[in-house]
C-alpha positions in Angstrom: 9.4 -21.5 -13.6 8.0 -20.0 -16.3 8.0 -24.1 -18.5 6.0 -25.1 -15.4 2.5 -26.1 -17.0 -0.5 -24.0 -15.5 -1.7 -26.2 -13.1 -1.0 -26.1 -9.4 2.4 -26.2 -8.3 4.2 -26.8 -5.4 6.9 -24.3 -3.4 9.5 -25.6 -0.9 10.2 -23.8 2.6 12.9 -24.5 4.5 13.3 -21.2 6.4 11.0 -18.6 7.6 8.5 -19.9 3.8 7.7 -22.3 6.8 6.1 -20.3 9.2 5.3 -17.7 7.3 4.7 -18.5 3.8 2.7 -15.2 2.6 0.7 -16.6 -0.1 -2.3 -18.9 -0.6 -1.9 -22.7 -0.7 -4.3 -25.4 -0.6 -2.3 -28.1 1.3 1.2 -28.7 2.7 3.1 -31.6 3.3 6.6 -32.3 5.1 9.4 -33.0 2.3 12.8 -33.7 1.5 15.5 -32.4 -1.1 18.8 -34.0 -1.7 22.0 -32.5 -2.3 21.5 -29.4 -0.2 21.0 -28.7 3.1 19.7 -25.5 5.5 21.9 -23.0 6.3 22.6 -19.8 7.4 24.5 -19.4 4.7 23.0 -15.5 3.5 24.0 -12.0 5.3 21.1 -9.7 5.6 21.4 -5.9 5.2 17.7 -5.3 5.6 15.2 -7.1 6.9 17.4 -8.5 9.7 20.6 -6.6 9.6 21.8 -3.7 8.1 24.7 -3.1 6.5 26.4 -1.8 9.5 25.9 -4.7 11.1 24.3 -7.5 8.7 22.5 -10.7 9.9 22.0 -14.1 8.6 19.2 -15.8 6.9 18.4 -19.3 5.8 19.8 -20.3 2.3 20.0 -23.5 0.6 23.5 -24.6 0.2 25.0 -27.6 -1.6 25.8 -30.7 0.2 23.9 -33.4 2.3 19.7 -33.2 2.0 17.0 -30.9 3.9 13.6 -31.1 5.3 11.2 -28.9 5.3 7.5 -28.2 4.2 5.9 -28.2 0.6 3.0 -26.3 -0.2 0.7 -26.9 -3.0 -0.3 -23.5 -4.8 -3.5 -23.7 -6.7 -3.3 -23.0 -10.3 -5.3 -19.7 -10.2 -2.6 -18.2 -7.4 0.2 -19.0 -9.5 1.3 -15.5 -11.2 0.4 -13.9 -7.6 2.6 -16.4 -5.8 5.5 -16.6 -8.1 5.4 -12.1 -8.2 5.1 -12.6 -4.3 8.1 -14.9 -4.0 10.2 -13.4 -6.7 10.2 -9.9 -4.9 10.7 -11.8 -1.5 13.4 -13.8 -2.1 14.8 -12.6 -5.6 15.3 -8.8 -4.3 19.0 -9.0 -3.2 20.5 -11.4 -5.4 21.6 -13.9 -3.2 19.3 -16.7 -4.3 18.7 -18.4 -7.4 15.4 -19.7 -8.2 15.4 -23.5 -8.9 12.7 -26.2 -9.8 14.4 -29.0 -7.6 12.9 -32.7 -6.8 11.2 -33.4 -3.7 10.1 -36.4 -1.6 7.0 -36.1 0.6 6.9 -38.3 3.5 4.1 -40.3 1.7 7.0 -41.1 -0.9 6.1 -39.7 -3.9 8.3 -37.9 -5.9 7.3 -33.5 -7.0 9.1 -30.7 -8.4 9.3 -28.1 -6.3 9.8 -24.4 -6.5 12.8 -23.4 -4.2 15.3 -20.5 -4.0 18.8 -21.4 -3.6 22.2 -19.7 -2.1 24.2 -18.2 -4.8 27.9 -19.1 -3.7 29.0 -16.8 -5.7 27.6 -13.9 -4.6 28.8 -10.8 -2.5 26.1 -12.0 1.0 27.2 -15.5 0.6 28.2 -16.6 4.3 28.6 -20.3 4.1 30.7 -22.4 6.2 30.6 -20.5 9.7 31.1 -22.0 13.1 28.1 -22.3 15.0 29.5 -19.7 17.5 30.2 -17.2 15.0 26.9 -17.6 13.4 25.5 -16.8 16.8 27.6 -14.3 17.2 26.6 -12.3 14.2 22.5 -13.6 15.0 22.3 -12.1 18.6 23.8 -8.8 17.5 21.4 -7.9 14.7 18.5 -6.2 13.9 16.7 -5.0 10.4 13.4 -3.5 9.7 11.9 -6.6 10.2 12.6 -7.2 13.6 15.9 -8.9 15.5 17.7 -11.6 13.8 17.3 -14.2 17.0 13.0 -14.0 16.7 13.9 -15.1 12.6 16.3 -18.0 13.5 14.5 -19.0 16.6 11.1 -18.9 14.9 12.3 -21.3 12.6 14.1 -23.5 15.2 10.9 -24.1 17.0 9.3 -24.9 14.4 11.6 -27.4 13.4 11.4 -28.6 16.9 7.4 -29.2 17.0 7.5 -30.7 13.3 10.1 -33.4 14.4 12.7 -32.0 12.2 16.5 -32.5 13.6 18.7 -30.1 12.5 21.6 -30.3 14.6 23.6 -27.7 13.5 21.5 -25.2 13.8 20.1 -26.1 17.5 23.6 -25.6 18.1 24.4 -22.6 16.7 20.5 -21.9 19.1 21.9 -23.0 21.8 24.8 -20.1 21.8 22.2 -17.7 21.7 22.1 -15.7 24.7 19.8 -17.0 26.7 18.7 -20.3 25.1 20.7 -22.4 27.1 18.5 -20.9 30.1 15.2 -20.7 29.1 15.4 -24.0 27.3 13.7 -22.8 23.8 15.4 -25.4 22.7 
């Protein structure tokens, strides 16, 4: 990040970054990476877990593409973004931050500040069933509230964007309740 030029830059959310990004940003724009896809792929020991019983949060993993939302960061935010992210999403060490390409919907082509699964970390969780990733979503909590409001949150906004995720309505759908209530 640091060879980025100091001009306004551009930060990719594919989890809760899209509903609540936490830092200033003049526009945003629905995008697309290639070559990894959305998962809950990241056990949480804090914010919604603990280590007695961890969650799961959004990671990017490797394989297939992803959309979600791009946000263009004026120049003059950029060191209080970057500090804001960095001790978001850097804390636990089971992300890598990445300058990735990105396609907004109008077609043009921007790099793109993103934060990335580690696959070889300790919290990496990739490749669970959508029942077990429910499983392990409806029974946790952290001191940021339960695990279902994170996922869910991000499912419905998925949902009202026009974003299919199939996968992960499935592993929603599990969720007790959802079938019900239809939050779907």
């Amino acid at each position: 990040v640091s060879a980025m030029p100091d001009t306004d830059f551009w930060v990719f959310g594919y989890g809760s970054l899209m509903w609540r990004p936490g830092f200033a940003h003049a526009e945003v724009h629905r995008a697309r990476i290639h070559g990894y896809r959305r998962a809950l792929c990241v056990y949480c020991c804090e914010h919604r877990g603990t280590r007695e019983k961890p969650g799961l949060v959004f990671g990017l993993d490797k394989g297939g593409s992803v959309v979600g939302r791009a946000f263009r960061v004026p120049a003059r935010e950029r060191a209080h973004t970057i500090a804001h992210l960095r001790a978001r999403e850097l804390a636990g060490g089971a992300y890598r931050e990445r300058i990735l390409q990105a396609r907004l919907g109008c077609g043009a082509e921007i790099p793109v500040l993103c934060y990335t699964a580690d696959r070889a970390h300790e919290r990496y969780a990739g490749g669970l069933s959508p029942s077990a990733a429910a499983r392990i979503i409806a029974d946790a909590s952290g001191r940021s509230g339960a695990n279902t409001d994170y996922m869910l949150n991000t499912v419905r906004l998925l949902h009202r964007l026009g974003i299919t995720d199939p996968w992960l309505s499935d592993v929603a759908r599990r969720l007790p309740g959802q079938r019900e209530t239809g939050a779907m």
